[in-house]
N, C-alpha and C positions, 0 to 999 in steps of 0.2 A: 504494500500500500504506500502511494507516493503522501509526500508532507500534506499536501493540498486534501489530499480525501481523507487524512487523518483529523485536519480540521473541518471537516464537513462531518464528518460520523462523530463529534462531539455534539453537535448542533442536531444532528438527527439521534443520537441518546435522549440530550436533555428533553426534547420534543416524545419521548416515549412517556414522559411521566413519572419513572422509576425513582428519581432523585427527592421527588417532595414528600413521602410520607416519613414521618417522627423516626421511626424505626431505622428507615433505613439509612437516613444519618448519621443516627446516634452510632450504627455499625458500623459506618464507615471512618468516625472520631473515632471509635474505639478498637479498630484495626491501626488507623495511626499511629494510636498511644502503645497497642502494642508493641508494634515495628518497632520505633524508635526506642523502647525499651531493649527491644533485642537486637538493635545495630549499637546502641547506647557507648560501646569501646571501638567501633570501627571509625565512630563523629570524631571519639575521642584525639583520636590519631592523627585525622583530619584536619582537623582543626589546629591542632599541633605545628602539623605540617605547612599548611597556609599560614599562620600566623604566629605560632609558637604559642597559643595558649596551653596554660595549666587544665586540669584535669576541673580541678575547682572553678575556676574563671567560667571557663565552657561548662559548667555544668547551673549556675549562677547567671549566667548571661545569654545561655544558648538556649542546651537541654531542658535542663529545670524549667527555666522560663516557658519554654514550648508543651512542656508536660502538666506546667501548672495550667497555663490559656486550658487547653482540653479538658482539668478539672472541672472549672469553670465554666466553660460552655457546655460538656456532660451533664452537669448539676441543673441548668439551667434553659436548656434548649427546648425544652415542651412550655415552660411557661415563656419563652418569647416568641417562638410560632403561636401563642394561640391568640385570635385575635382579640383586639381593643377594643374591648365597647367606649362610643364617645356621648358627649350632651348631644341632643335635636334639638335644631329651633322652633322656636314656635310655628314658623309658617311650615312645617315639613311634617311637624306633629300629626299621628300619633306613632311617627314613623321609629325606626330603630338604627344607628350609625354605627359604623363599624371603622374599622382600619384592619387591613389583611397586609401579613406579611409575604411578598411573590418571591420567588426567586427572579434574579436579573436572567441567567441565561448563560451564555459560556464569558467568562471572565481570564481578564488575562492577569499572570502575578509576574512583575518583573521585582528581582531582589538584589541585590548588592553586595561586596563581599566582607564588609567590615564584619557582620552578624550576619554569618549566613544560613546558619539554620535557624536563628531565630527569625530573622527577616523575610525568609520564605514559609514557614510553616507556619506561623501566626495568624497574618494575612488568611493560608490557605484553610486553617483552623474555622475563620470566618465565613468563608465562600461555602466548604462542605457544608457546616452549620443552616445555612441561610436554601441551601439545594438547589447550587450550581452546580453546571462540568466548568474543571478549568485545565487552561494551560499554566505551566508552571516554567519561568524564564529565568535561571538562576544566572550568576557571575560569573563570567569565564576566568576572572583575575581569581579564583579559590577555587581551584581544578580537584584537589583532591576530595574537600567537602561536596562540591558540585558530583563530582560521583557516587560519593558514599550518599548522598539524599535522591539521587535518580536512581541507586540499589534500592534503596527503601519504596517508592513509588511504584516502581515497576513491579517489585516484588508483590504489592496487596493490591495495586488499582490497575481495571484494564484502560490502555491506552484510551479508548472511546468514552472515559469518562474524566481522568486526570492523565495529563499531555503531560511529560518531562523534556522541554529541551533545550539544549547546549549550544554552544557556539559564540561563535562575536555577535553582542549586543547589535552594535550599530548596521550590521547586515540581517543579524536573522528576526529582531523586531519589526522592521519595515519591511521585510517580504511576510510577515505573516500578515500585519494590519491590511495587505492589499490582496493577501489571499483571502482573506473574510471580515466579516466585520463582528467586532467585540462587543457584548453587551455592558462589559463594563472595561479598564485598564487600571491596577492597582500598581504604581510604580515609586520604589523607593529607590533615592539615589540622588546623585548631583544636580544643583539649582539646574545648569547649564543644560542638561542630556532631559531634564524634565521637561522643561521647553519645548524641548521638539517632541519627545512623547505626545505632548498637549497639542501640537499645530498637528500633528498626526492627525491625532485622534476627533481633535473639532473638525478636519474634512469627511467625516465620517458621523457628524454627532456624537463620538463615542464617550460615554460621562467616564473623570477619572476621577482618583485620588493620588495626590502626589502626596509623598513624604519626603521632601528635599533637608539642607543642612542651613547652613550662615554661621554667622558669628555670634557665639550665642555667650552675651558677656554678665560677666562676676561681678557685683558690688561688695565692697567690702567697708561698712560704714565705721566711726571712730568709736562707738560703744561696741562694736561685734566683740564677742569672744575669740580671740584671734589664734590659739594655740588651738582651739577645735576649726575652727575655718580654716587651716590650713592644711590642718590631716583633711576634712572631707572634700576642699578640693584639689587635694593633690589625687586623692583615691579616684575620684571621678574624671581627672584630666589623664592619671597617667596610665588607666585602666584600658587593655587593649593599646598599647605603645600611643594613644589617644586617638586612635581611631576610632571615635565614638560622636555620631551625631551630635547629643546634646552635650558632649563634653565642653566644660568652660573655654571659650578659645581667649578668653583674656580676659584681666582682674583690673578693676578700677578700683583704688585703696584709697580711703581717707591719706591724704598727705601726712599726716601726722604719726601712724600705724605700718606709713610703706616699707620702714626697716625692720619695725617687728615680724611683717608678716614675710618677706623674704626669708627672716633667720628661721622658723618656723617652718617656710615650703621646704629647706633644704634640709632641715631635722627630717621632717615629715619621710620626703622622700630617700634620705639614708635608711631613715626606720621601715619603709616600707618595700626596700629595695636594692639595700646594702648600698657598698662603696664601687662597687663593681656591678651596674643595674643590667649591663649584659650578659652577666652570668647568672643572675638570678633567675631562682623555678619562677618565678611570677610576674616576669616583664616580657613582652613579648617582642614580635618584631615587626617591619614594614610587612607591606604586604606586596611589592615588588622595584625593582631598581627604578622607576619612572616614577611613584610616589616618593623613594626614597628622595632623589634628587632634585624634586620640587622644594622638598621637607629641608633641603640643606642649604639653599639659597636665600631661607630665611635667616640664618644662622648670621649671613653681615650686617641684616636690619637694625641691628640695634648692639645693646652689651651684653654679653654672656656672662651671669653673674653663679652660674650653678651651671653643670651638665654639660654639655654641648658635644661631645664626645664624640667620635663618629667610627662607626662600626661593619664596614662594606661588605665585606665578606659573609656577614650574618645577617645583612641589612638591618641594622639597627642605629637609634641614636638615643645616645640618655637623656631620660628626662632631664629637661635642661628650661632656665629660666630666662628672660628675656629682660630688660628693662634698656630704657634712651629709647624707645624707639617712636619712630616719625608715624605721625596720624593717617600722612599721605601714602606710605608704605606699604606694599604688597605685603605683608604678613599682618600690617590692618586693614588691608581692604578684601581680601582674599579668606576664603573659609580655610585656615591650617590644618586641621585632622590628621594630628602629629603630637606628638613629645614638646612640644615647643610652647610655654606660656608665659605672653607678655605683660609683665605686670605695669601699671599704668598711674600715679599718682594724681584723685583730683583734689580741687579745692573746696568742691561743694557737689550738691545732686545740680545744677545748671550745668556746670561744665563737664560732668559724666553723660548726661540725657542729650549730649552736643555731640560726644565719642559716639553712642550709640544710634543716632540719627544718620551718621554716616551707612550705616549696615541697618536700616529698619527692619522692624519685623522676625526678630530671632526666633530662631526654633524653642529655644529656652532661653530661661533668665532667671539666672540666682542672685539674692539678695542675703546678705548677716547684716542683720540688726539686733537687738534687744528693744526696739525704740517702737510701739507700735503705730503712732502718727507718722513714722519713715515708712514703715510699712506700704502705707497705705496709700502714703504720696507716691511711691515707687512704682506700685502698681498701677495705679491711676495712669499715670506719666507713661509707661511703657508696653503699647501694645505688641505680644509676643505668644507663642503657641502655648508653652508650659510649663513648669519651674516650681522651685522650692525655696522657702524660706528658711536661713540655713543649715544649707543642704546645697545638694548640687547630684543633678544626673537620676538620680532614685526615685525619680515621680512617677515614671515610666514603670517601675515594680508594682504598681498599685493598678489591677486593671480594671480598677471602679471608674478611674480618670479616662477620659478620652482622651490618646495623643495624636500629635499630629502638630500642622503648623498655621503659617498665617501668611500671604504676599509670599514674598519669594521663597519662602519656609515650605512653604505647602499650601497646600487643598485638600479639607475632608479630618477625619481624622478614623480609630479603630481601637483597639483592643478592647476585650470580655463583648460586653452586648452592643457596644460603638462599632467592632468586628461584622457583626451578624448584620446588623442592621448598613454597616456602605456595602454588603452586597446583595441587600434587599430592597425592592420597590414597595414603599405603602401604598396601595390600594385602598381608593377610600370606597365605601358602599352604604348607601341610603335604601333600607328595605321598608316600604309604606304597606300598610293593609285596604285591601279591597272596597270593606264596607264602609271607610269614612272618606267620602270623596265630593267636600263642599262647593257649592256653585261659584264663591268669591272668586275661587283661582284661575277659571276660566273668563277668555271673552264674553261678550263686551265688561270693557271695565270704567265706560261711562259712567259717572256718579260714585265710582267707588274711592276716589284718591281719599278721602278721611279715615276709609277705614282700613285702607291699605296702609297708612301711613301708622295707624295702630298695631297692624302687625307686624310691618315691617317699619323696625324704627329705632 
C-alpha cells in the first residue's frame, strides 16, 4: 500500500464508526499504557542516546509524565464524553440543550525532539480519548526515541487507524497536507516552522494548535527568597542541558540582589551538578552539532561569569551564566534552548516590563516575590501563556492547568481534559417537543413587536 492510500484508509476507518464508543477507547489508552510499560527500558536507552538523559529525568519528564496523562484520562473519559446538559431560553422553551462531544476526524501530531515521548504521546493520549485516527509525525533530530515509539505503535495499532511516520519534517509534512486534508494539525515546535505549519494548513481551512517556544523571562524581585530562587531556577533552566520550552531563558534581578543571586546560581549548580557538569549522571547533552553551534555563539554576547565550558566531542556545554549583555543581542532576541542564562539587572518593574516587551507574549513567566501587590501588578502587566509564582517550569506537572501559549507562543492549549476537548468539536443540539408549538413564533408578526420584545429581550 503506497503513502497516499495509507492516508485514505484512515479516513475511511474513522468513517466506519469503530473509534466513538466508550469502550473502545478506553482499550485502546489502555493498550498504550501497557506498551509503554513494557518498552519502558528500550525509551530508556533512547532517550539516553539522543540526549543523554538519566533514567530518573526520562522517567519524571517523559515516561511518568505520559503514564500519568492516561491515568487521568482513564479515570475520566466517560464523564467527559457524556454530554452537557445546558440552560434554554425562554423563546426555545420547553425545549432541552445539549452540547455533544464529536470526534474531529483524522488529526495530524507533529512533535519535537526536546520531549519526545512526552510530546508525542500526550497530545496522542488526547486524540484516542476524544475518537480520532491519527497520524503521528515525530522528530527526525531523536532517531533513536523516534524508533523505539514507532516499535511501540506498530506493535498495538493497525496502521489504518494510528499512522507512525518518519522522515525530514520539512519534506514529509507538506506532501502529506497535499495528499489529504486534516481534520485537525497538533504541532509542537519552533515559533518559525509553526508559521508555515499554519499558512499550510489555513489553505486548506485546517484548525491547529501550535505549541511554539520564546523567551520566557524570570523576575527576581528584592524581597524574593533568593537562596530558594536560585536552586528552583537553576533546576528548571538546567534540566535537559535547557532544552526545555518553558525553561527560564533569562533573569531580570532586582539590582540590588544581582550579586547574591549569581553567588547562589553557581552554589546551586555545583550542588546540582558537580564541578565537572559533563561528567555528571544528571546533565545531559545537545541534541546535535547545529544546535550545539548556534548555542556557542552566544557565548561572546556578553560575560561568562560561571560555566561556559565547551565540550564537542560529547556535544555539551556547562551550565554557564551570562551577565553584560546587550538588549539588542541575539541571545536576547533569539529563543536560547540551551545551558546559557543571562542574568539581567533592573531598577524597577518599568524597566523589566521594557526587556520583556521586546519578546511579547512568552510561553511562561516566572515571578519570586513574597510581596502580594507585586504579584498582582506582574501579572496584570504581563500577558503570557503560563507560569509560576516562585517557581519556574512545574506548572506544566499539574494537568488541571491548560498549557499552551499566546501570539507567537502559540494557539490553543491541552493536557488532562484541555487534551480531549482540542480534538473535539462541540456540537451544540436544541431538542423541542411536539405538543407545544405557539402561534407567536410564526408569520405574520404584524402587531406583535411588544410582545416579542418581552420575550426576547
Amino acid at each position: 500500500m503506497n503513502f497516499n492510500d495509507k492516508l485514505a484508509s484512515l479516513h475511511t476507518y474513522f468513517h466506519t464508526g469503530n473509534t466513538l464508543p466508550h469502550e473502545y477507547r478506553k482499550a485502546q489508552l489502555l493498550k498504550l499504557k501497557e506498551a509503554i510499560k513494557n518498552h519502558e527500558e528500550n525509551l530508556y536507552a533512547a532517550l539516553d542516546k539522543d540526549l543523554k538523559k538519566s533514567k530518573e529525568e526520562a522517567w519524571v519528564t517523559e515516561i511518568g509524565f505520559v503514564l500519568e496523562e492516561l491515568k487521568t484520562t482513564l479515570k475520566n473519559l466517560r464523564k467527559w464524553m457524556k454530554p452537557k446538559r445546558v440552560g434554554t431560553n425562554l423563546l426555545n422553551l420547553p425545549g432541552r440543550s445539549r452540547i455533544y462531544n464529536e470526534p474531529l476526524g483524522l488529526v495530524l501530531i507533529i512533535s519535537p525532539w526536546n520531549y519526545p515521548v512526552n510530546l508525542l504521546f500526550t497530545p496522542l493520549i488526547g486524540a484516542i480519548a476524544a475518537g480520532n485516527c491519527v497520524v503521528l509525525k515525530s522528530s527526525e533530530a531523536a532517531p533513536a526515541t523516534s524508533t523505539a515509539m514507532r516499535n511501540i505503535i506498530e506493535e498495538i495499532f493497525p496502521e489504518n487507524y494510528i499512522l507512525f511516520v518518519e522522515g525530514e519534517g520539512s519534506e514529509v509534512v507538506p506532501a502529506m497536507m497535499e495528499a489529504t486534508r486534516f481534520d485537525h494539525i497538533f504541532y509542537t515546535g519552533s515559533t518559525a516552522v509553526g508559521k508555515k505549519v499554519y499558512e499550510a494548513a489555513a489553505k486548506k481551512l485546517i484548525p491547529v494548535t501550535l505549541e511554539l517556544g520564546g523567551k520566557s523571562p524570570c523576575i527576581v524581585e528584592e524581597d524574593a527568597d533568593i537562596k530558594v530562587a536560585a536552586k528552583r531556577i537553576a533546576f528548571a533552566k538546567f534540566s535537559n542541558s535547557g532544552q526545555t520550552c518553558v525553561a527560564p531563558d533569562y533573569i531580570l534581578v532586582a539590582e540590588s540582589k544581582r550579586d547574591e543571586l549569581i553567588q547562589d546560581l553557581k552554589h546551586s549548580i555545583v550542588e546540582f551538578f558537580g564541578d565537572q557538569p559533563h561528567k555528571s549522571y544528571d546533565y545531559g547533552k545537545i541534541i546535535n552539532k547545529e544546535q550545539y553551534d548556534r548555542l556557542t555563539a552566544y557565548l561572546q554576547q556578553g560575560t561568562v561569569v560561571h560555566g561556559g565550558t565547551l565540550h564537542p566531542d560529547t556535544l555539551q556545554i556547562d551550565p554557564t551564566i551570562l551577565t553584560d549583555v546587550q538588549l539588542h543581542s541575539d541571545v536576547m532576541q533569539e529563543e536560547i534552548f540551551g545551558p546559557i542564562l543571562p542574568v539581567i539587572p533592573i531598577a524597577g518593574m518599568h524597566a523589566g516590563l521594557e526587556v520583556i516587551k521586546q519578546n511579547a507574549n512568552p510561553l511562561a513567566f516566572y515571578l519570586f516575590t513574597g510581596d502580594k501587590k507585586k504579584k498582582v501588578k506582574w501579572l496584570q502587566s504581563v500577558p503570557f501563556g503560563g507560569g509560576c509564582i516562585n517557581n519556574a517550569s512545574v506548572h506544566l506537572l499539574n494537568d488541571n492547568l491548560p498549557f499552551g501559549g499566546r501570539g507567537d507562543s502559540g494557539i490553543g492549549h491541552y493536557h488532562g481534559r484541555y487534551s480531549f476537548d482540542v480534538f473535539s468539536h462541540k456540537k451544540s443540539v436544541l431538542r423541542n417537543p411536539t405538543w407545544f408549538d405557539p402561534k407567536i413564533k410564526y408569520p405574520s408578526y404584524e402587531g406583535k413587536l411588544s410582545l416579542l420584545k418581552k420575550v426576547i429581550g
